[in-house]
C-alpha positions as CSV (number, residue, x, y, z in Angstrom):
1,X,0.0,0.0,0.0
2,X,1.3,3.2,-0.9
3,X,0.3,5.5,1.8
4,X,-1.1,5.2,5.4
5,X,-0.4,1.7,5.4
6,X,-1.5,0.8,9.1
7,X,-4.8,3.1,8.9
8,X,-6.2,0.8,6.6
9,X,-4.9,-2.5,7.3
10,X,-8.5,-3.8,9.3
11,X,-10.2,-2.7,6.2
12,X,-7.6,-4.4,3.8
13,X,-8.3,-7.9,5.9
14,X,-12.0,-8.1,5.5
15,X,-11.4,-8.4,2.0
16,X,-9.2,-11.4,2.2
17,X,-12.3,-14.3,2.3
18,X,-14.2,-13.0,0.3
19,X,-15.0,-15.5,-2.3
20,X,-16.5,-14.7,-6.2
21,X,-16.1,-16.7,-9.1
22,X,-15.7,-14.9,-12.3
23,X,-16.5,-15.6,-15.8
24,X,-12.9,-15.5,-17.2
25,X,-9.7,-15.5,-15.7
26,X,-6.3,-16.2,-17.2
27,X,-2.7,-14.9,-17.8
28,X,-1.4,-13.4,-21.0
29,X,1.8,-12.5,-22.0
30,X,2.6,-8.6,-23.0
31,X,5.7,-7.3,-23.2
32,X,7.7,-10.0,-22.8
33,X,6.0,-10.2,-18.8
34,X,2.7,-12.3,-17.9
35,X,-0.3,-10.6,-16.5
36,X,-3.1,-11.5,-14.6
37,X,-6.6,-10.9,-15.0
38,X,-10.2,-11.5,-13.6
39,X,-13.7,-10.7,-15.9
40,X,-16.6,-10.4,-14.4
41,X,-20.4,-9.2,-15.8
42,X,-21.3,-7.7,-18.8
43,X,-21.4,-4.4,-20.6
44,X,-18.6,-2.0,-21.1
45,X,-15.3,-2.2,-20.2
46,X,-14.5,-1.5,-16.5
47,X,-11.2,-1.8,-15.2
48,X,-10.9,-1.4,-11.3
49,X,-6.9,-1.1,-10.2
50,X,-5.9,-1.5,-7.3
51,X,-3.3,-0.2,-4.8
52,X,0.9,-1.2,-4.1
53,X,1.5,-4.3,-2.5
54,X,-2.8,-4.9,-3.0
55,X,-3.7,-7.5,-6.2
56,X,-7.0,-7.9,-7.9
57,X,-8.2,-9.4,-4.7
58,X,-8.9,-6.6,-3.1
59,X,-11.2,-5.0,-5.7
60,X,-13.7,-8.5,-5.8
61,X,-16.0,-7.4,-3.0
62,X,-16.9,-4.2,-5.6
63,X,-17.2,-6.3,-8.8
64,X,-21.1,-7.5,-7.8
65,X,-21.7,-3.7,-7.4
66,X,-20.8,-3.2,-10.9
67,X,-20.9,-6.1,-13.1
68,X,-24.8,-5.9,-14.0
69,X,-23.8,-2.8,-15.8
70,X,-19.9,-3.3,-17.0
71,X,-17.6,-5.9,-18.1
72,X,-15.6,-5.7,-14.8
73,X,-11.7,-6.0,-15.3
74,X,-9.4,-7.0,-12.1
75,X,-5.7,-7.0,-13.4
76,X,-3.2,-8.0,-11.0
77,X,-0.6,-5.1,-12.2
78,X,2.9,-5.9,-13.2
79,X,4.7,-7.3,-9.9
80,X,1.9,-8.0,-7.7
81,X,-0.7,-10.7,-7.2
82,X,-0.3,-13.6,-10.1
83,X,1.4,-11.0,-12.2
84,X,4.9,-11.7,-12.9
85,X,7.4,-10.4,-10.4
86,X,9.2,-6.7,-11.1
87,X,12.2,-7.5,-13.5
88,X,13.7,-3.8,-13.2
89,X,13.3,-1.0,-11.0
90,X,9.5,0.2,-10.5
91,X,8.7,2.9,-12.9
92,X,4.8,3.7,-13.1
93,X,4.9,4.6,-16.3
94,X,6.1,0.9,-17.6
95,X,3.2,-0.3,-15.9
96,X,0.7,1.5,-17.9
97,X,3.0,0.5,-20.6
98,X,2.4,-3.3,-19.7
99,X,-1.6,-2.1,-19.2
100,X,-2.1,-0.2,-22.9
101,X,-0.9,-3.4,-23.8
102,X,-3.2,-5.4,-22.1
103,X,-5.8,-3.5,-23.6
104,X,-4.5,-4.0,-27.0
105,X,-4.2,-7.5,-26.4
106,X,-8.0,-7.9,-25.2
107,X,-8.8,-5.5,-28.4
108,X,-10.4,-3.1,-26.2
109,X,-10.4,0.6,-27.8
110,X,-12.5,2.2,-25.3
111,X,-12.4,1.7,-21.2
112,X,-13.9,3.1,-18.5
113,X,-11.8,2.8,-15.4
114,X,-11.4,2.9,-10.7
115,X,-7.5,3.2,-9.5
116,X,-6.9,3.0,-5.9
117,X,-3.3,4.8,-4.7
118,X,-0.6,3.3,-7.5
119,X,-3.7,2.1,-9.6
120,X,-4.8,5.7,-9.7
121,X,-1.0,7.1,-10.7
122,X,-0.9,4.2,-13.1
123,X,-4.2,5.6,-15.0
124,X,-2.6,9.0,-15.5
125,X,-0.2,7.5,-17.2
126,X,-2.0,5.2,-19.2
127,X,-3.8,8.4,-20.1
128,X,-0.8,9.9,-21.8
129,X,0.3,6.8,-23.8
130,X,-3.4,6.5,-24.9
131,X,-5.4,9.9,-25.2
132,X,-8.6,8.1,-26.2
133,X,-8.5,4.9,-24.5
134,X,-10.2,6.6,-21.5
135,X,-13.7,7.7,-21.8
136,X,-13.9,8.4,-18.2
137,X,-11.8,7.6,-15.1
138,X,-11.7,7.8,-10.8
139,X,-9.0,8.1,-8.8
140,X,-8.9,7.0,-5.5
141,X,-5.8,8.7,-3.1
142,X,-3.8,9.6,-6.3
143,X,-3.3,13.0,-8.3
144,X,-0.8,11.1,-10.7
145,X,2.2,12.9,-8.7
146,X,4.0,11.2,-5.7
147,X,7.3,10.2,-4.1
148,X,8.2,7.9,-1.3
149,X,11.3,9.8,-0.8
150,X,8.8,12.4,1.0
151,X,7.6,10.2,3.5
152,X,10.7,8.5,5.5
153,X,8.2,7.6,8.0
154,X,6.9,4.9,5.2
155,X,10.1,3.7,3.8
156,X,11.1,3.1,7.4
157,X,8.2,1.3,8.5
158,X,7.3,-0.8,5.2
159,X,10.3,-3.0,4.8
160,X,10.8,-6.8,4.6
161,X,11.7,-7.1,8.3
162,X,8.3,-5.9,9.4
163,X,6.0,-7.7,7.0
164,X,4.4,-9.5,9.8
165,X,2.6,-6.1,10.4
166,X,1.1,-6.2,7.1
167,X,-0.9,-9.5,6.7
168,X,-2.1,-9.1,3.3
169,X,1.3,-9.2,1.7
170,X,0.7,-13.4,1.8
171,X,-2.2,-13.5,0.9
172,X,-2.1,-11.3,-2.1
173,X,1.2,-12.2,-3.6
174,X,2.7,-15.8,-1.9
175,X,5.5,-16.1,-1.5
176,X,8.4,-14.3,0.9
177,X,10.4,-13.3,-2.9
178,X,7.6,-11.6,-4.0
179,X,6.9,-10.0,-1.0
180,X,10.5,-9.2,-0.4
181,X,10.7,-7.4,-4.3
182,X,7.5,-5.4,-3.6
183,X,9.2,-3.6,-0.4
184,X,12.0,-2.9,-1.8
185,X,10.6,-1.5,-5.1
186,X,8.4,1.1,-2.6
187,X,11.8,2.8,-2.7
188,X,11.9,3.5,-6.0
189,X,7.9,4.9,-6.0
190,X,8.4,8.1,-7.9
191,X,6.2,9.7,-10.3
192,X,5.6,13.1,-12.0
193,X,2.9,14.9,-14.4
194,X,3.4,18.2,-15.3
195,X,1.3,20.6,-15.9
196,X,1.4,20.7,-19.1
197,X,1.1,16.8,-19.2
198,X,-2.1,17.4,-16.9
199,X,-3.1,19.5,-19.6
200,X,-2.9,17.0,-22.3
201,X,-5.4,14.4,-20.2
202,X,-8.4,14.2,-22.1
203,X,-11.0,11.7,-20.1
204,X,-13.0,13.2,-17.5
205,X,-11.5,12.5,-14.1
206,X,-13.5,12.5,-10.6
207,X,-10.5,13.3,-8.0
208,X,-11.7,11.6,-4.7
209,X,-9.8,12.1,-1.6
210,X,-10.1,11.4,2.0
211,X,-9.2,14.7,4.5
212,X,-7.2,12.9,6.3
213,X,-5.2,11.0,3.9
214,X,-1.6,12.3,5.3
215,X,0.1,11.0,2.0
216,X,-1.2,13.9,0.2
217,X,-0.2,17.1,-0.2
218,X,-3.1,19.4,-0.8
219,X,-0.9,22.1,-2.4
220,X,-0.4,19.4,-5.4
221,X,-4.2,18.0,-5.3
222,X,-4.8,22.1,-5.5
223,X,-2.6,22.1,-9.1
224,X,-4.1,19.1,-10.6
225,X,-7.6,20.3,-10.0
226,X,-6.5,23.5,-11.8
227,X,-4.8,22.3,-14.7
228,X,-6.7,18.8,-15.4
229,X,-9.1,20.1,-18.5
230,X,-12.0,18.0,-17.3
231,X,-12.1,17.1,-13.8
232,X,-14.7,17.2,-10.5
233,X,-12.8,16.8,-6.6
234,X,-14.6,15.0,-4.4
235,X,-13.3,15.4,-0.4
236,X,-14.6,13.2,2.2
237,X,-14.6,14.4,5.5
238,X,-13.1,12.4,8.2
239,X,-11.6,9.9,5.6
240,X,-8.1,8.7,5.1
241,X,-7.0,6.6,2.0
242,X,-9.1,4.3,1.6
243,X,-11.6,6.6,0.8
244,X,-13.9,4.1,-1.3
245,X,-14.1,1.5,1.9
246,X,-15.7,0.7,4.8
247,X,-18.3,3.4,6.0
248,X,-17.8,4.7,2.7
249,X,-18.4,2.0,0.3
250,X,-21.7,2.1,-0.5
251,X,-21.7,6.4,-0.9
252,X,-18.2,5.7,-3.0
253,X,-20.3,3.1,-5.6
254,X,-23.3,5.4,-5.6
255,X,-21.3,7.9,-7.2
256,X,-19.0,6.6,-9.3
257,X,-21.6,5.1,-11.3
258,X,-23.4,8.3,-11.6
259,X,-20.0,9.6,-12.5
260,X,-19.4,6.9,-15.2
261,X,-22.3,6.8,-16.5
262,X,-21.9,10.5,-18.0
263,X,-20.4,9.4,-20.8
């Protein structure tokens, strides 16, 4: 997880037996790396992406909420979950790389699409290698601009040594390699958009932020709001970054499918 990783850790569990079958899972190879993926309902494209260190898994308790109106993707993004591990140092923008990919693969021209956290960073970028890919998108903790290296706190806390204290690692991804690659890749979480490359964005984006989400900096949620061509902020009060869970859920998948449906 990519920011307050203890906060949400009770929320994170409860998603850990919850059991759905979907119509369609497999593993594909794009470049050169396989990825994982889940399908579930019909309609249009939906892909829901989830957090660092998180997998598909933690997205099935919202894909009945949305599959009698979308074709519901979970991926497992590139080093997490049944995805294959991180090769080279983490760079968000080869992950929507390995994602547009995906998407040509499943010959999908048009998507709409949830990121939680890295999900969230991961769409902006897919949103620059693909201006019309996106219809419409929501992210979830995640203005597409973020570095670890601001938040010692994290890099000290999340490591390999204290992964007992986050018991989804396991469960999501298997084994103690895996696990061990994902914490130290956290250190090389940095990402960027410009404002001109904010500019450029061309889906409609819903902004949705908890107040209390200490791994944002308002300042920056404050520039992307201005300089996004098409975008709505939503703050919750009293929230932290997991804005879309717990007392929140059912408020979070009200609106979003307002929001989607727009277009």
């Amino acid at each position: 997880m990519k920011r307050n990783i203890v906060l949400i850790l009770f929320i994170v569990m409860s998603t850990l037996t919850f059991s759905q079958t979907p119509k369609k899972s497999e593993s594909v190879l794009v470049n050169g790396k396989s990825i994982y993926y889940e399908v579930y309902g019909e309609g249009e494209p939906l892909f829901l992406l989830h957090g660092y260190t998180l997998s598909s898994k933690s997205w099935v308790p919202y894909a009945e909420d949305f599959q009698d109106e979308y074709e519901v993707y979970l991926i497992d993004l590139t080093g997490h979950g049944k995805s294959e591990a991180f090769k080279e140092d983490l760079s968000i923008k080869s992950v929507a790389e390995d994602l547009h990919l995906l998407t040509k693969h499943l010959k999908l021209d048009k998507i709409k699409a949830i990121g939680f956290s890295f999900g969230g960073d991961v769409l902006y970028q897919l949103a620059l290698l693909n201006p019309t890919l996106i219809e419409s998108m929501i992210t979830i903790g995640a203005v597409g601009t973020w570095t670890v290296n601001d938040f010692p706190e994290y890099q000290d806390a999340f490591t390999f040594e204290n992964r007992a204290n986050f018991p989804w690692l396991l469960p999501y991804h298997g084994t103690d390699h895996r696990i061990k690659t994902l914490m130290e890749q956290f250190n090389n979480y940095t990402v960027r958009l410009s404002n001109e490359e904010l500019q450029s964005i061309k889906p409609e984006v819903l902004i949705m932020i908890g107040d209390d989400d200490e791994g944002m900096d308002f300042e920056e949620i404050a520039r992307v709001k201005k300089y996004l061509p098409d975008s709505d902020l939503w703050i919750l009060p009293n929230v932290s970054h997991g804005a879309h869970e717990g007392e929140t859920k059912e408020e979070f998948i009200i609106k979003s499918k307002v929001f989607l449906s727009k277009k």
